[in-house]
C-alpha positions in Angstrom: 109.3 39.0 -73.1 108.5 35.3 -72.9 111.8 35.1 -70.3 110.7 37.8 -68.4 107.1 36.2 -68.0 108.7 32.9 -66.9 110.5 34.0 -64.7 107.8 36.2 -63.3 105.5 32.9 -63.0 108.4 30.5 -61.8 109.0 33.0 -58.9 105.6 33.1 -58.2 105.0 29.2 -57.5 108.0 30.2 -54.7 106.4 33.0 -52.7 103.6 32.6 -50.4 101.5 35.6 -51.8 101.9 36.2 -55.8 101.9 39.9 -57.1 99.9 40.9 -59.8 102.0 42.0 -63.3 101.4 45.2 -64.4 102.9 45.2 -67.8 101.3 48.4 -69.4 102.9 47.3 -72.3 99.8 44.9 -72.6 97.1 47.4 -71.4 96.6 45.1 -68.6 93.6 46.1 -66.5 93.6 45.6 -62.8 90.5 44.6 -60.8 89.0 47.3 -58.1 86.9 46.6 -55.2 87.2 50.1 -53.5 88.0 53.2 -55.9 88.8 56.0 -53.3 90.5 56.1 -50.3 89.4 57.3 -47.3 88.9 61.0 -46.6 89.8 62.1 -49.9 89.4 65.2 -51.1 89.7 67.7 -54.4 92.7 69.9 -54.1 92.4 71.7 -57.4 92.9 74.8 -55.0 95.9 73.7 -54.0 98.7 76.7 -53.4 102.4 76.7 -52.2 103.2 79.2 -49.8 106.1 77.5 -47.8 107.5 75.1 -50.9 109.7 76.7 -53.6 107.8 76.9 -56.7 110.3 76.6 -60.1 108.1 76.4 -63.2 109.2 73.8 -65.5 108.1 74.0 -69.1 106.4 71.4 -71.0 109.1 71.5 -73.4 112.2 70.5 -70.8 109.8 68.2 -69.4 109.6 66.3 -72.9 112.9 66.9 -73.7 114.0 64.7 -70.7 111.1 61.9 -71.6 108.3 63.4 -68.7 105.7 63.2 -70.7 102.4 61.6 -68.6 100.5 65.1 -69.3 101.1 65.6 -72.9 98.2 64.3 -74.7 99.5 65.5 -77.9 102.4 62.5 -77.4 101.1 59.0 -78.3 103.2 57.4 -76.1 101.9 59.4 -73.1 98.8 57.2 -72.8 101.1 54.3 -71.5 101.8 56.5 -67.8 98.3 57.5 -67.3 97.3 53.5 -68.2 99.9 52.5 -65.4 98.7 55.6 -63.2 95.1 54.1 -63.1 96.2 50.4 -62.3 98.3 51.5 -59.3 95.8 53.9 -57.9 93.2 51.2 -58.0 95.7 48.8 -56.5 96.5 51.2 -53.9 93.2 52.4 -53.1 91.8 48.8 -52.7 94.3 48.2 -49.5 94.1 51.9 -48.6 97.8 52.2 -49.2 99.4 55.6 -49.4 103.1 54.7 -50.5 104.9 53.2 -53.5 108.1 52.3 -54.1 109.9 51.7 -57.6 112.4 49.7 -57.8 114.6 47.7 -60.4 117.0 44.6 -60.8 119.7 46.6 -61.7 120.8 50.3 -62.8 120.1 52.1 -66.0 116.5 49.8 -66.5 114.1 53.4 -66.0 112.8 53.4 -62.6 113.7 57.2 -62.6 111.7 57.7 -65.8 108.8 55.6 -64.7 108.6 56.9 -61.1 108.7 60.8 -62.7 105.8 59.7 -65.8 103.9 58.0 -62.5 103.9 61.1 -60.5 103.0 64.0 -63.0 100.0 61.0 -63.8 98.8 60.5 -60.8 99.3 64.7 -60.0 97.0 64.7 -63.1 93.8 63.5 -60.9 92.1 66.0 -58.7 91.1 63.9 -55.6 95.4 63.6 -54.4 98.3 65.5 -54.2 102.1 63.5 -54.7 105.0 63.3 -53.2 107.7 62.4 -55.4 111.3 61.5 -53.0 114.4 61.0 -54.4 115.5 57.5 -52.3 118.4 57.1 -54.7 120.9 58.3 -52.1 123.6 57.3 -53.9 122.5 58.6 -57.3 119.9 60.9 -57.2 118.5 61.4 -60.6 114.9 63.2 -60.1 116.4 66.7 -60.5 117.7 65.8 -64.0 114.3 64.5 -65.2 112.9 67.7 -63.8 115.7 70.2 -64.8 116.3 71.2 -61.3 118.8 73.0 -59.7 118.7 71.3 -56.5 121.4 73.1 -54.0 119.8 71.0 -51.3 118.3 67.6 -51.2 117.4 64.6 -48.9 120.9 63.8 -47.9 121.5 67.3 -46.4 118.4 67.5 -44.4 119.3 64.1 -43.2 123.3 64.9 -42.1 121.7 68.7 -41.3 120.1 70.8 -39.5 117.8 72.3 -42.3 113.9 73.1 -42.7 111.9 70.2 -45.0 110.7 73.2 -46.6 114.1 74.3 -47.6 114.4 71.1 -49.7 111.0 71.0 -51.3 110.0 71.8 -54.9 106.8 72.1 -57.1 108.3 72.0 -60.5 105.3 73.9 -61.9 103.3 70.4 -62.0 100.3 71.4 -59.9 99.5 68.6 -56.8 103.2 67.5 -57.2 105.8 68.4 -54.7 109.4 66.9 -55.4 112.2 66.0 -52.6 114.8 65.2 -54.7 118.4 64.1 -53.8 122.0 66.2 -53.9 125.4 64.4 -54.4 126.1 60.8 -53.1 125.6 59.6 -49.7 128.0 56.5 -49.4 126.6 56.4 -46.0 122.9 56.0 -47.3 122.3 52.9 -45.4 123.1 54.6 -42.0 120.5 57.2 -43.1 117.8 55.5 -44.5 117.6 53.4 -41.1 118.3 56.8 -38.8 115.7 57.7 -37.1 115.9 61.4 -38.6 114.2 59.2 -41.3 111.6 57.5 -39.8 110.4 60.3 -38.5 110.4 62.4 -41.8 108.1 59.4 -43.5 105.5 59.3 -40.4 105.3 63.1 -40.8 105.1 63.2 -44.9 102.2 60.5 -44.6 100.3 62.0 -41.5 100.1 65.3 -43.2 98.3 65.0 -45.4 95.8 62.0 -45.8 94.8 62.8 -49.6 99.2 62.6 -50.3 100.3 59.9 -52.4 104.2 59.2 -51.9 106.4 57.5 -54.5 109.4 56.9 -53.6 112.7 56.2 -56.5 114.9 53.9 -54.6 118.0 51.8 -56.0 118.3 48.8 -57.5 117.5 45.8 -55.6 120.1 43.9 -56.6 123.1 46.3 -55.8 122.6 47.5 -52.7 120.6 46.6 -49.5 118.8 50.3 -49.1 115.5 49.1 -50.6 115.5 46.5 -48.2 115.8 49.2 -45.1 113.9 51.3 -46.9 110.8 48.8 -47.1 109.5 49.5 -43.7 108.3 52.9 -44.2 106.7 52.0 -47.6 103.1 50.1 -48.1 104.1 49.0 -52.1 105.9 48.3 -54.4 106.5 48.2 -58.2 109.0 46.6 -60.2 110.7 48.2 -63.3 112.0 45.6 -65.7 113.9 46.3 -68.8 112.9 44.3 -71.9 115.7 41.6 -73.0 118.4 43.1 -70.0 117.7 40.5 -67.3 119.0 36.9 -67.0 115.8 35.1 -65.4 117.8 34.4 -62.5 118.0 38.0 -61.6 114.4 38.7 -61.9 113.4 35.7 -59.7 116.3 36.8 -57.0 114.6 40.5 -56.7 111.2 39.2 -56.4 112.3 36.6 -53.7 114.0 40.0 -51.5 110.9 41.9 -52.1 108.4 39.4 -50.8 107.0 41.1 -48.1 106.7 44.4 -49.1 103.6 43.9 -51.1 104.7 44.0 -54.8 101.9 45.0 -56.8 103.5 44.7 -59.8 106.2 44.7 -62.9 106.6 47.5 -65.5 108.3 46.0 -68.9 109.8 48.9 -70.5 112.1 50.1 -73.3 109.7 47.2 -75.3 109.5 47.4 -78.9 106.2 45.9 -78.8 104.0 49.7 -78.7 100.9 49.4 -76.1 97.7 47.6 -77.8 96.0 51.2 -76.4 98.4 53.3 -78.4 96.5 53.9 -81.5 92.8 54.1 -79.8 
């Protein structure tokens, strides 16, 4: 922990703007000045008519750690926590895009960004978009139990309907794109301009859509990088004890720029001062 926070605050001193930790292992709170964005509305009406609906049970959704809307799981407490600090974040610079992110592979972005999305799916006044950026190793449809016969990389190399590829696991206000096989070509896609046009249209239609977006690890490929102009925000998943400070302070000097918000410490054994409330 104490590396971790070094090397957090050395990089700081070394970037022109300094992003705010969000270690909800702490309970950290973050400050608001605006708690809404614009033109949002309540969409507990919400129905899917053109996106394929698969109803995942709380049970599967525990069994693969998605657990932000259990209540009857302590440890649930610690997404919803993180869900509030991001949306006030977010809301304060009127930002409608997050992307999570991590040093290396194996550290829980996947698991965070999945917890994140059923949270922030959890409030009335926004729908989400959860997309599966991993090209390489799509993992949202395993955290989900999905069977995905499409995903992003298809509709990107195809000629297929977005509506062939999208998936309400049963969550109500959250809408999945997930990923299918691996795209060893996923930089020439994520800079096409098949996707640039697919981001412009997922944020223009609707302006009460929050869209997270599980991308790779910063440090082992360059997609986040090409990625980062379509995205407002970003949040950083740290594992507890796996990074040499060197690595941390190297992905927070590539994603200056792309308006870090934040760092996630997980797999901590330190349990959230909140836990036990």
């Amino acid at each position: 922990m104490d590396r971790i926070q070094k090397a957090l605050d050395k990089a700081k001193e070394k970037l022109q703007s300094e992003p705010n930790e969000l270690n909800v292992k702490r309970g950290d709170s973050v400050t608001s000045k605006n708690q809404a964005l614009k033109n949002t509305q309540d969409v507990t009406g919400i129905t899917y008519t053109q996106t394929k609906v698969v109803e995942v049970s709380e049970q599967r959704l525990a069994d693969k750690r998605v657990i932000a809307s259990q209540y009857s799981n302590s440890q649930s407490g610690v997404f919803r926590m993180l869900r509030t600090q991001v949306l006030q974040k977010m809301r304060e610079k009127s930002w409608q895009t997050l992307a999570i992110t991590s040093p290396t592979a194996g550290e829980g972005k996947s698991l965070v960004s999945s917890n994140l999305a059923v949270a922030m799916a959890m409030e009335s006044n926004q729908t989400v978009l959860l997309v599966d950026l991993d090209l390489r190793n799509p993992r949202l449809n395993d955290y989900f139990s999905l069977d995905v016969k499409v995903g992003l990389k298809d509709y990107l190399e195809g000629d297929i309907d977005l509506t062939d590829v999208l998936i309400n696991p049963g969550v109500k206000g959250l809408v999945i794109l997930p990923g299918k096989g691996r795209a060893e070509n996923s930089a020439e896609l994520l800079s096409s301009k098949k996707m640039s046009r697919l981001v412009a249209d997922l944020k223009a239609r609707y302006n009460s859509r929050m869209i997270i977006f599980d991308t790779p690890p910063i440090l082992q490929t360059d997609d986040v990088l090409l990625a980062s102009k379509y995205i407002d925000s970003t949040l950083l998943v740290l594992e507890d004890g796996k990074n040499k400070e060197s690595e941390i302070v190297k992905s927070l000097q590539l994603l200056e720029g792309t308006h870090l918000i934040g760092s996630v410490l997980n797999k901590s054994e330190k349990p959230p001062m909140h836990q036990s409330y």
